[in-house]
C-alpha positions as CSV (number, residue, x, y, z in Angstrom):
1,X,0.0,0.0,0.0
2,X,1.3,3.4,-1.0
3,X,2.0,5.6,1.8
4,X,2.0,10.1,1.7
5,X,3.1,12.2,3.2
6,X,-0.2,14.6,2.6
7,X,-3.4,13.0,0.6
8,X,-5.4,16.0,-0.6
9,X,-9.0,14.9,-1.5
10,X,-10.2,17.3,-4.2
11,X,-8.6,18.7,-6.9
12,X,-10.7,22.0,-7.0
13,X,-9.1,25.9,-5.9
14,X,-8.8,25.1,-2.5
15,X,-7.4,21.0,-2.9
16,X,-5.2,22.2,-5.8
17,X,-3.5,25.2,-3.8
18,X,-3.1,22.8,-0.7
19,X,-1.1,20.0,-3.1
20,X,0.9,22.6,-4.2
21,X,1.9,24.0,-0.9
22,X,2.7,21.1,0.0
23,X,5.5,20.5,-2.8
24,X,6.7,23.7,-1.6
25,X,7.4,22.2,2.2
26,X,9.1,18.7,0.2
27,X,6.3,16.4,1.1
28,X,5.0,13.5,-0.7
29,X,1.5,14.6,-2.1
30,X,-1.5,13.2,-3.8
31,X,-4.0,15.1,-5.2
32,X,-7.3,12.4,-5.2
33,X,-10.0,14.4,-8.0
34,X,-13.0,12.3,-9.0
35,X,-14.0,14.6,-11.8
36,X,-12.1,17.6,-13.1
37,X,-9.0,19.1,-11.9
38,X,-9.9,23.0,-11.0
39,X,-13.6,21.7,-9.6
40,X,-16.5,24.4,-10.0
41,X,-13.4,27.1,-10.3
42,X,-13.3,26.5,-14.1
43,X,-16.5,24.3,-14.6
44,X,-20.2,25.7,-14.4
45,X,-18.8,28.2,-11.5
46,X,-16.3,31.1,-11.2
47,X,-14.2,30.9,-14.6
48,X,-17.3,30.1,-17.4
49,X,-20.1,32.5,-15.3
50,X,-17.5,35.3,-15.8
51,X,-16.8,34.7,-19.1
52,X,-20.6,34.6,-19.9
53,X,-20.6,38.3,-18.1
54,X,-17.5,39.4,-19.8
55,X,-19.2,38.5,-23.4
56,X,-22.2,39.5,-22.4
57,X,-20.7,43.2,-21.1
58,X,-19.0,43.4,-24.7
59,X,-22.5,42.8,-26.3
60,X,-24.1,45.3,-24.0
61,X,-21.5,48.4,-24.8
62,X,-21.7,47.1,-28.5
63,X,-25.3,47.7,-28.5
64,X,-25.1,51.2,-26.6
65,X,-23.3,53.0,-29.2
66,X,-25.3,50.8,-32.0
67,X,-28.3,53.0,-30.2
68,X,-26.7,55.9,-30.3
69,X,-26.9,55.9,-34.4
70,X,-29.8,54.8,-34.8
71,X,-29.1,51.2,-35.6
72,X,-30.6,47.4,-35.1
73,X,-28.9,45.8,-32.2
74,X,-26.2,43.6,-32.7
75,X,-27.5,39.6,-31.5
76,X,-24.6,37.3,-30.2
77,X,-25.9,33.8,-31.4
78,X,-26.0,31.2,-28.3
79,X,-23.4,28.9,-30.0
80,X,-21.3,31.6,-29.7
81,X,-21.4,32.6,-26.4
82,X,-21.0,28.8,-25.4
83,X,-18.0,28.3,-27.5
84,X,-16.1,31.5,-25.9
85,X,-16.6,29.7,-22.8
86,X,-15.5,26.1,-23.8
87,X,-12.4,27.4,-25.0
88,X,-11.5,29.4,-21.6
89,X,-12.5,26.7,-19.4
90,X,-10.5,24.4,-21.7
91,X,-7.5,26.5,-21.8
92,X,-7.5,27.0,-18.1
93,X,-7.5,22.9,-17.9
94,X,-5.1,22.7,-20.1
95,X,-2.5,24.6,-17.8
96,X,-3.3,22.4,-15.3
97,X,-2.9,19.2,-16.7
98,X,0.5,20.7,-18.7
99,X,1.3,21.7,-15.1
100,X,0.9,18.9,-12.9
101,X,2.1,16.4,-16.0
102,X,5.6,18.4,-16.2
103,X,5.6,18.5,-12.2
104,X,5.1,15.1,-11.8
105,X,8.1,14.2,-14.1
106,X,10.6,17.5,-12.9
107,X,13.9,16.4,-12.0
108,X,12.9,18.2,-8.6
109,X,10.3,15.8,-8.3
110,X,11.5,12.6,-9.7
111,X,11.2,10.5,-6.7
112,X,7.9,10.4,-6.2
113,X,6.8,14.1,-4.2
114,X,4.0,14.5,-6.5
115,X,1.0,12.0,-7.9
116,X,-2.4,12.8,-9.3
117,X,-5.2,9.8,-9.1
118,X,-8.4,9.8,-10.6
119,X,-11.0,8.2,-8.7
120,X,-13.7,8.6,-6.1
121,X,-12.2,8.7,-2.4
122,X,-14.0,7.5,0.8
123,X,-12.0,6.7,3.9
124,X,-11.7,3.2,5.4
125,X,-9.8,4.3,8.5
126,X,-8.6,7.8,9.7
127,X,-5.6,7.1,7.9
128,X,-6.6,4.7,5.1
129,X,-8.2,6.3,1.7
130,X,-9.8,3.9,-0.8
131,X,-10.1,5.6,-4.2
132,X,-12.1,4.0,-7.0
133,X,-13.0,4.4,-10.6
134,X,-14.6,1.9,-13.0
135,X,-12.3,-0.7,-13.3
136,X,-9.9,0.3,-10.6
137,X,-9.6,0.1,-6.6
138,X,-6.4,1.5,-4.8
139,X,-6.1,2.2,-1.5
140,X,-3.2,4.5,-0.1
141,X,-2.3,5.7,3.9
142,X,-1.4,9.8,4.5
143,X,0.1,10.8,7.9
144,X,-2.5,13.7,6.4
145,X,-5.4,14.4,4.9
146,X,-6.8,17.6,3.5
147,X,-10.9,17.4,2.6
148,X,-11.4,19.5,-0.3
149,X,-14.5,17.3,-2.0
150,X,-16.2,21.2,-3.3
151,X,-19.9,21.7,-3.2
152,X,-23.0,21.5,-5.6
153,X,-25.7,23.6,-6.2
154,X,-28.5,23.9,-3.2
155,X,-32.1,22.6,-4.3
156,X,-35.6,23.4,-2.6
157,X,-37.8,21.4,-1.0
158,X,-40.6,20.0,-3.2
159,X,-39.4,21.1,-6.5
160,X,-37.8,18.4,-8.7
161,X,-34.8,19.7,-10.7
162,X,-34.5,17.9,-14.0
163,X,-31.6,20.3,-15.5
164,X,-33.6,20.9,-18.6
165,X,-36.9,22.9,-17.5
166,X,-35.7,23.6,-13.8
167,X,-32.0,24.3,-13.8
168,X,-29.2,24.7,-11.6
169,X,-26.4,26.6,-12.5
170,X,-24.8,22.6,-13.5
171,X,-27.6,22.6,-16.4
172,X,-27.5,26.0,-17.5
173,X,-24.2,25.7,-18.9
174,X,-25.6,22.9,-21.0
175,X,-28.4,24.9,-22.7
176,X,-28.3,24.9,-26.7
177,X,-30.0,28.2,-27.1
178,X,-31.1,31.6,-25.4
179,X,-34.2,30.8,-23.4
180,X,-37.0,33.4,-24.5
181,X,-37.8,33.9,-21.1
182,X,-36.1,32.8,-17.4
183,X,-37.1,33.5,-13.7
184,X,-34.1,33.2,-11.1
185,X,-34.8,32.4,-7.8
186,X,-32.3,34.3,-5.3
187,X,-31.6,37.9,-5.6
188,X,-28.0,36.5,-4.2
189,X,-24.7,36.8,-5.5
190,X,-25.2,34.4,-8.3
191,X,-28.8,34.7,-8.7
192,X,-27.8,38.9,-9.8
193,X,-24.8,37.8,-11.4
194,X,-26.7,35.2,-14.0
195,X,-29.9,38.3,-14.5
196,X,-27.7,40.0,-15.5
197,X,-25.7,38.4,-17.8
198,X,-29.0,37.1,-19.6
199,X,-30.5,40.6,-19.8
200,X,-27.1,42.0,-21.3
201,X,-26.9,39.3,-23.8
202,X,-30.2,40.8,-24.4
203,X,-32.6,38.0,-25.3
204,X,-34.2,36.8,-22.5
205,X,-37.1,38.0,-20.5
206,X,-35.7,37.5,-17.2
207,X,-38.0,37.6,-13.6
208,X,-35.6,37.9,-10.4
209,X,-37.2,36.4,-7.3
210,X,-36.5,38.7,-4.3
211,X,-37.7,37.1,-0.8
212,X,-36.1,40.6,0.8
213,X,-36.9,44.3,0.5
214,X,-34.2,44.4,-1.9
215,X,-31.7,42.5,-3.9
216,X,-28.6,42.0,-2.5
217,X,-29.3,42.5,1.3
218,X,-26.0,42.1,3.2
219,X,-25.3,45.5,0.9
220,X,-25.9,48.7,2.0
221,X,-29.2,50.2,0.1
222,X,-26.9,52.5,-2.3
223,X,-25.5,49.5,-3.6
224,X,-28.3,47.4,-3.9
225,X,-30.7,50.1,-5.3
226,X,-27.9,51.5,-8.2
227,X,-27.6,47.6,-9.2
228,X,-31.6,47.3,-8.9
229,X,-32.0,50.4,-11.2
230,X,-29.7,49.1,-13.7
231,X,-31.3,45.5,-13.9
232,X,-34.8,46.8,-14.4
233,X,-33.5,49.8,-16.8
234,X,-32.3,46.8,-19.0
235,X,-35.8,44.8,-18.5
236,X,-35.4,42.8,-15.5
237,X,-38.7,42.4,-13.9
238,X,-37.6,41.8,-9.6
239,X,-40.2,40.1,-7.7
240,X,-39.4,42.0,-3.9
241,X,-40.9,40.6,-1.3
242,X,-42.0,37.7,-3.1
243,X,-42.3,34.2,-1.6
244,X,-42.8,31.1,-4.0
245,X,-45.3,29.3,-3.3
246,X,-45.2,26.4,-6.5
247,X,-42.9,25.7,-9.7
248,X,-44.3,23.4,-11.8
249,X,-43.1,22.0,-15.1
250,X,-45.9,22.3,-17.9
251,X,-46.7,20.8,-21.6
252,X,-44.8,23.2,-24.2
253,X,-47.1,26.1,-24.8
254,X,-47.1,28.2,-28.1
255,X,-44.9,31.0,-27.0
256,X,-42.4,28.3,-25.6
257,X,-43.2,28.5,-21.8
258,X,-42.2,25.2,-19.9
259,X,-42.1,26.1,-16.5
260,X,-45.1,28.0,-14.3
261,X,-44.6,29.6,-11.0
262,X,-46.8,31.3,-8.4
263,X,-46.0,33.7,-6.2
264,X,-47.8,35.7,-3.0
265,X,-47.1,38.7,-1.3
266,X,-47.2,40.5,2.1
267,X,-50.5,41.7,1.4
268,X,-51.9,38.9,0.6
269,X,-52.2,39.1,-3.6
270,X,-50.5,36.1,-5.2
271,X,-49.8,36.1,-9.2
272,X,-48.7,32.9,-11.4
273,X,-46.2,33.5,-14.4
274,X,-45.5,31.4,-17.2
275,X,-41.5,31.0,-18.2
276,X,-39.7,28.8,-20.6
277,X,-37.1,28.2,-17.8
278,X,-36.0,28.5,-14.1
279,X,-33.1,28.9,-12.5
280,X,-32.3,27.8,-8.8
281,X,-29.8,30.1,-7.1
282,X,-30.0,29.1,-3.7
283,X,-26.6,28.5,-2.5
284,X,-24.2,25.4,-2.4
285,X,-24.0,22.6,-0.1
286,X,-21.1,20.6,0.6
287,X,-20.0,17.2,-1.2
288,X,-18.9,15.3,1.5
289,X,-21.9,12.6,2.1
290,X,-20.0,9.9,0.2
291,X,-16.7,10.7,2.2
292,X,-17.7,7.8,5.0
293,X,-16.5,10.5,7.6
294,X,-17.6,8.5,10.7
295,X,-14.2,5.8,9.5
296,X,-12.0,8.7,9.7
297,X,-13.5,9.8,13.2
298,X,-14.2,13.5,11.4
299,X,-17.7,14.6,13.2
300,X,-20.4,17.0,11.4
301,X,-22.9,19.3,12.4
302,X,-26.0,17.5,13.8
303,X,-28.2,20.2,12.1
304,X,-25.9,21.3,8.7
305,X,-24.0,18.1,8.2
306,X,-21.4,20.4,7.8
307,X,-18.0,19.5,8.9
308,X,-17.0,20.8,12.4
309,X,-13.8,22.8,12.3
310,X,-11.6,24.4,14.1
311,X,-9.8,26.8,11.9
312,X,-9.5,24.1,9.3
313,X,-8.7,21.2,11.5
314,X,-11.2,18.8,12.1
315,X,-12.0,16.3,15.0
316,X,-9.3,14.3,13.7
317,X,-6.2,16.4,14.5
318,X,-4.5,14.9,11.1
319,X,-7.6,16.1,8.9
320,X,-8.1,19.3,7.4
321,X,-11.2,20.4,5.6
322,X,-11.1,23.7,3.4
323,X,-12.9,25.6,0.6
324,X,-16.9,24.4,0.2
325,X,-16.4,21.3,2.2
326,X,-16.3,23.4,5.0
327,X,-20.0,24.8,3.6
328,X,-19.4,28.2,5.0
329,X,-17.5,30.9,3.0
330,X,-17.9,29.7,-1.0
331,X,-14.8,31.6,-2.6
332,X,-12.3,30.7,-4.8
333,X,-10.0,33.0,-3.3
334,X,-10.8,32.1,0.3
335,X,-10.5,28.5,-0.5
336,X,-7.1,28.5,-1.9
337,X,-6.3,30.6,1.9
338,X,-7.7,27.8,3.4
339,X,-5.6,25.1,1.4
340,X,-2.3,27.0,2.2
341,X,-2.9,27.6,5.7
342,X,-3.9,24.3,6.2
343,X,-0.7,22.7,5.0
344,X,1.5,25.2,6.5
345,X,-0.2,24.5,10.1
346,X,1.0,20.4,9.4
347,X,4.0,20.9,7.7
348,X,5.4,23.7,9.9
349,X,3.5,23.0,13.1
350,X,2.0,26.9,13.1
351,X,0.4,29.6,10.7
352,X,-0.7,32.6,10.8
353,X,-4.7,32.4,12.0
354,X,-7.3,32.8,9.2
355,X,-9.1,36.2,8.9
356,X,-12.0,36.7,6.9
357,X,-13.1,40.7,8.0
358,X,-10.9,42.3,4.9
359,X,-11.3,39.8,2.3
360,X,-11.6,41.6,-1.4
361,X,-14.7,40.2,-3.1
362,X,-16.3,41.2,-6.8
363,X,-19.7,40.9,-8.2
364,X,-19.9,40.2,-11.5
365,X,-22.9,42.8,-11.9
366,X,-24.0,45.8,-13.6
367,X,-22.2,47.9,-13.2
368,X,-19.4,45.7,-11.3
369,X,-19.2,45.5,-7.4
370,X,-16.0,45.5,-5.2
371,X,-15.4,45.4,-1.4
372,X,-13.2,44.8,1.1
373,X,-13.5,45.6,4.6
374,X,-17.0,46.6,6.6
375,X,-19.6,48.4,5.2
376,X,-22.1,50.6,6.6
377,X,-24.7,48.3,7.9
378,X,-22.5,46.2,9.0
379,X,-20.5,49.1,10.9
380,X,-24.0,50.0,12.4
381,X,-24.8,46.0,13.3
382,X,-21.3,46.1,15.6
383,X,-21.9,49.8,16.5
384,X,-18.4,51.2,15.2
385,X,-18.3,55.0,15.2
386,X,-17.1,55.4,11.4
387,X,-17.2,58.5,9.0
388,X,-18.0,58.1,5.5
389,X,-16.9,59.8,2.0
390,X,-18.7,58.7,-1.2
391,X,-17.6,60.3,-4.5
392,X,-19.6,59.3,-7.9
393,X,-18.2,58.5,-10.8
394,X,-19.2,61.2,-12.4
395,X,-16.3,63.5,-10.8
396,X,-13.9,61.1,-12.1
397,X,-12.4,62.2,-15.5
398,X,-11.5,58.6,-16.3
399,X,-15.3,57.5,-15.9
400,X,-16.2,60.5,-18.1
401,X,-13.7,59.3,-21.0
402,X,-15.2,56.0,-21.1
403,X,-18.6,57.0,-20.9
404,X,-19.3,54.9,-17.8
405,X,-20.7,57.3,-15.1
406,X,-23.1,55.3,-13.1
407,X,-21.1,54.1,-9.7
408,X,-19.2,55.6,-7.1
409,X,-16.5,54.8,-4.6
410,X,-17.5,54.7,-0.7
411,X,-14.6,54.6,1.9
412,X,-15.2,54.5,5.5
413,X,-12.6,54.9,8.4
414,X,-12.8,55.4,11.8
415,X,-14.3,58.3,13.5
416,X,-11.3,59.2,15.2
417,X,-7.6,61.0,14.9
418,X,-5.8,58.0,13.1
419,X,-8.5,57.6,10.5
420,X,-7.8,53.8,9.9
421,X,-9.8,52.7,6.8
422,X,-12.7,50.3,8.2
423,X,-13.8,49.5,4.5
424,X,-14.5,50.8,0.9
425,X,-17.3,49.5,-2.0
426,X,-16.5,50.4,-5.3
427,X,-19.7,50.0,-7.9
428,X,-18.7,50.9,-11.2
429,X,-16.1,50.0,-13.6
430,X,-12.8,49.0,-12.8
431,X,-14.0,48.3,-9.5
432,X,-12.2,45.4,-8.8
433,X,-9.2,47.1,-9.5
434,X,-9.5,50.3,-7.6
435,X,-10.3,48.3,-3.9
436,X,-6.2,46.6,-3.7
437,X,-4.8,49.5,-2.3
438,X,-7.2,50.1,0.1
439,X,-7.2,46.4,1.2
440,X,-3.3,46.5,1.5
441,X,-4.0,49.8,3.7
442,X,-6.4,47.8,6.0
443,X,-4.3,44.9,6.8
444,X,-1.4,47.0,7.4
445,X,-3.3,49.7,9.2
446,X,-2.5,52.5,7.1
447,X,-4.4,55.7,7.9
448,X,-6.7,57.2,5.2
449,X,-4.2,60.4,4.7
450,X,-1.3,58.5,3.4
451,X,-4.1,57.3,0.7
452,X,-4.7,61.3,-0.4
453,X,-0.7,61.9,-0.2
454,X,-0.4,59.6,-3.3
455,X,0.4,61.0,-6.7
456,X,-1.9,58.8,-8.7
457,X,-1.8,58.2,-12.9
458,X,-4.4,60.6,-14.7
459,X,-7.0,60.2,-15.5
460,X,-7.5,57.2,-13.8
461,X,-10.3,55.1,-12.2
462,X,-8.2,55.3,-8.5
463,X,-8.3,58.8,-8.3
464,X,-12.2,58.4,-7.4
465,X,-10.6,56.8,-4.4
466,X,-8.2,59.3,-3.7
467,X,-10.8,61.7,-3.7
468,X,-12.4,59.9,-1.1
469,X,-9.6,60.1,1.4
470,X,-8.9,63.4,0.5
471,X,-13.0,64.4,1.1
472,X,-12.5,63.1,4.7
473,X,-9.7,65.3,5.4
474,X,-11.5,68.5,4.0
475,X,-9.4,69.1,0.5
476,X,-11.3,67.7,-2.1
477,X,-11.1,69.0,-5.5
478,X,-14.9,69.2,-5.3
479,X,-16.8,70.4,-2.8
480,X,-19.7,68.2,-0.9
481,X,-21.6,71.4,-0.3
482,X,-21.6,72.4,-3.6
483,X,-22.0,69.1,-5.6
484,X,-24.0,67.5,-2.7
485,X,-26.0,65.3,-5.5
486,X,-22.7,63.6,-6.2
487,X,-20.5,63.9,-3.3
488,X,-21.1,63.0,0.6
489,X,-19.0,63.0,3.7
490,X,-20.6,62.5,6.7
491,X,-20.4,60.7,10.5
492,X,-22.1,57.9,12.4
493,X,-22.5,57.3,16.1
494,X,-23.6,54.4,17.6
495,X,-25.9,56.5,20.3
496,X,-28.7,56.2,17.8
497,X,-27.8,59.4,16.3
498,X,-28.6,60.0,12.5
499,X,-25.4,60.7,10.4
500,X,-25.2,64.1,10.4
501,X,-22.7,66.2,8.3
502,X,-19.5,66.0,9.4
């Protein structure tokens, strides 16, 4: 029987980064994948979705200036759109297998460090993993194990997915053309991210299902309501308040409808749509039923089935669990944390402990979210004193050059002296971009002034952000009392105080 060092079970973000920490420290490693090396991170998740949104951006700002002179809109055939992203989910497997085929044969690696095996995995003792595919059984022993089995798509209770009526995000990746008409259930993360993708794209009717007030509720309202306006400005029809009460699959009707929902209301009225398709965005849930935990002595939540960790250690000091196993935080880039602390933690006896309050996160939206750090409700929930600066886009000459004036930049800091940034939102384009400095200043505890005492490029997206810092302070380049419609500054108590002007 084969013996590791380190036996990483999922070859996903989070198991791949953990193998390849591990070849950093010189231990043995073998990555166990059942499917697809790079999991959900390249398949039907975080690499196709965006490609989907960055096509279907490309159609959108094609179709702008087609308006603007008077001409038909350009139409992106769905074959297409799904070729685009075939090719860059294949090229992004095609690194990895290049990668891990050249690793496993280095001269560095020659005796052995690294091994990939296809196969499902299940343990038979806490030490002992069996992994089989047709035709083969192997079983191998680690001193270590990492869990890094993913997740899938979340379903509801009582209605039967079947991947071609009522999809999850697995099936919509298979469709063969633009359905005339979708309803997404989840104003979420993903359930925004895919509305607005198909109303970009610009042939679908889509519904959004909102069980909140608004879309998007861990956002403050600015947020929420600028993306809200924009989806419904491009057609989306958002359901608020909505609870569904049935979806049922139906016979084919004339106009193509498949799928019928009803929905009801806070006051009582209820309404029943006809769609050709529907798409569950409900979450994820962990894959790790099929794992035989119990053998390995690795204990779950009585009420998730989630593993129980501490950090990423599990009951079983020698197993790890990271990424969507854990069936908290679903990120690519969080998972990958996990897999590297994890390793470091057996391989060095110690890491650094895992944060998660400044993690940088994107929405693939319209127009594009960023964030790192608290924002205001959040601020409010912990009651942190904070002041605020919010500059729009349309101060910014770089926003005005490319024609892309709905957003704004949002930075808040402490409501002291220091001025320690507490967290920034950035909704507009380039957003993504304009939040690293800001989340380098947060984890080294850089006050907001040293952020307005940078010469930045011009024009530039960034110096929106600049701005920001420079509004706190009281030198802005525009003033809040004159441009009040597009500028703010102002300070929150936690006495129950309004903000009031600072």
């Amino acid at each position: 029987m084969e013996h590791y060092d380190l036996c990483v079970i999922g070859g996903g973000p989070a198991g791949y980064a953990a193998a390849m920490r591990g070849i950093d420290l010189g231990k043995r490693v073998l990555l166990v994948e059942r499917e697809r090396i790079g999991g959900t991170g390249i398949y039907n998740g975080a690499l196709t979705s965006k490609t989907m949104w960055e096509i279907a951006q490309r159609v959108s700002s094609t179709n702008e200036l087609m308006r603007t002179r008077g001409r038909e809109p350009f139409r992106l055939d769905w074959s297409e759109v799904n070729k685009a992203v075939n090719e860059a989910a294949f090229e992004r497997k095609y690194l990895y297998a290049c990668h891990m085929q050249l690793l496993a044969s280095h001269a560095s690696t020659a005796l052995g460090r690294f091994q990939h095996e296809r196969g499902e995995a299940h343990f038979l003792d806490p030490r002992t993993v069996r992994i089989q595919r047709p035709g083969h059984i192997t079983d191998i022993q680690a001193d270590h194990i990492i869990i890094a089995t993913g997740s899938r798509p979340r379903t509801l209770p009582g209605v039967t997915v079947d991947e071609r009526r009522i999809l999850t995000s697995d099936g919509l990746f298979a469709l063969e053309e633009y359905p005339r008409s979708i309803v997404i259930i989840g104003a979420g993360v993903i359930g925004c991210e895919f509305a607005t993708i198909f109303c970009l794209l610009g042939n679908t009717r889509v519904h959004l299902i909102d069980r909140a007030e608004r879309i998007l509720p861990f956002e403050d309202e600015d947020v929420s309501e600028l993306v809200a306006r924009n989806l419904e400005r491009k057609g989306v029809i958002i359901h608020r308040q909505a609870r569904i009460d049935r979806i049922t699959p139906i016979a084919r009707d004339r106009d193509g409808n498949e799928v019928e929902y009803t929905l009801s209301f806070p006051n009582g009225r209820t309404e029943t749509i006809p769609v050709e398709k529907a798409l569950l965005s409900v979450g994820r849930i962990a894959n790790t039923e099929r794992l035989d935990l119990a053998a390995a002595g690795v204990v779950t939540d009585a009420k998730t089935g989630n593993i129980v960790v501490e950090g990423t250690r599990t009951t079983a000091p020698h197993i790890h669990a990271v990424g969507d196993a854990t069936g908290t935080a679903m990120l690519v880039n969080l998972g990958e944390m996990e897999g590297r602390n994890a390793v470091e933690r057996i391989c060095l006896g110690t890491a650094p402990d895992l944060s998660y309050d400044n993690i940088s996160t994107i929405m693939f939206l319209d127009p594009e979210v960023a964030g790192v750090g608290l924002n205001e409700q959040e601020c409010r929930k912990r009651g942190i004193p904070y002041r605020m600066a919010r500059v729009d886009y349309a101060c910014i000459a770089r926003a005005i050059a490319m024609r892309r004036t709905k957003g704004f930049f949002k930075v808040l800091v402490t409501n002291d002296e220091e001025m320690r940034i507490l967290g920034m939102r950035a909704v507009g384009e380039h957003a993504s971009s304009a939040i690293e400095a800001v989340a380098l200043m947060i984890k080294l505890g850089i006050p907001v002034r040293e952020l307005a005492d940078l010469v930045h490029p011009h024009p530039s997206i960034t110096e929106g952000v600049q701005e920001c810092a420079r509004l706190l302070l009281g030198r802005s380049l525009f003033k809040p009392e004159v441009f009040s419609d597009k500028m703010q500054c102002c300070v929150w108590e936690p006495a129950g105080a309004d903000a009031a002007a600072a």
